[in-house]
C-alpha positions, 0 to 999 in steps of 0.5 A: 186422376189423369182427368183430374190434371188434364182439366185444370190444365186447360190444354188446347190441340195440339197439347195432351196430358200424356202421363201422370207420376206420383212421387211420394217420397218428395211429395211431388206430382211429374205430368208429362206434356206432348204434342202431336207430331207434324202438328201445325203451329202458328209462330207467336211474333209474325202468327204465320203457320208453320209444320212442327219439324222435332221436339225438345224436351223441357221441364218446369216447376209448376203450381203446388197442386193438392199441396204437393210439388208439381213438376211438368216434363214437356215435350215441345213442338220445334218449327222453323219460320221463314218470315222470321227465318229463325228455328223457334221452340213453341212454349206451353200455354202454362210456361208464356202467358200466351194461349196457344193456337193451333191451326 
């Protein structure tokens, strides 16, 4: 089932589907999100490339996926830019609207 969520995701490096839960008494589906860590991430306003330093942990309603609730819990990269010389928290493709790149 995990291939199945890992494919409609569409998730690109340094993203992985790294957990699947079935709630069933709220009839809801829990993904759980990572990514690799030091991963190289490009800053989405100035696209310089920057090393992931921590994470910080979000969750989010997703899509109804096979008319259950899904719920994603990610774990997302933290970088700092020095061109914008702001901390910034990489978003998930899914959450932006934004395709994510990595280097």
């Amino acid at each position: 089932m995990l291939d199945v969520f890992r494919t409609s995701l569409n998730l690109g490096n340094p993203w992985r589907l790294t957990g699947l839960q079935l709630d069933e008494e709220r009839q809801q589906w829990n993904l759980y999100i990572d990514f690799e860590r030091g991963a190289k991430v490009r800053c989405p306003l100035c696209k310089q490339t920057n090393v992931a330093y921590e994470a910080c942990a979000r969750s989010r309603k997703y899509l109804n996926l096979l008319h259950w609730s899904t719920w994603i819990h990610a774990s997302l990269p933290v970088f700092y830019c020095p061109n914008c010389q702001l901390d910034r928290v990489l978003m998930l493709p899914l959450w932006s609207g934004e395709r994510f790149h990595a280097e």
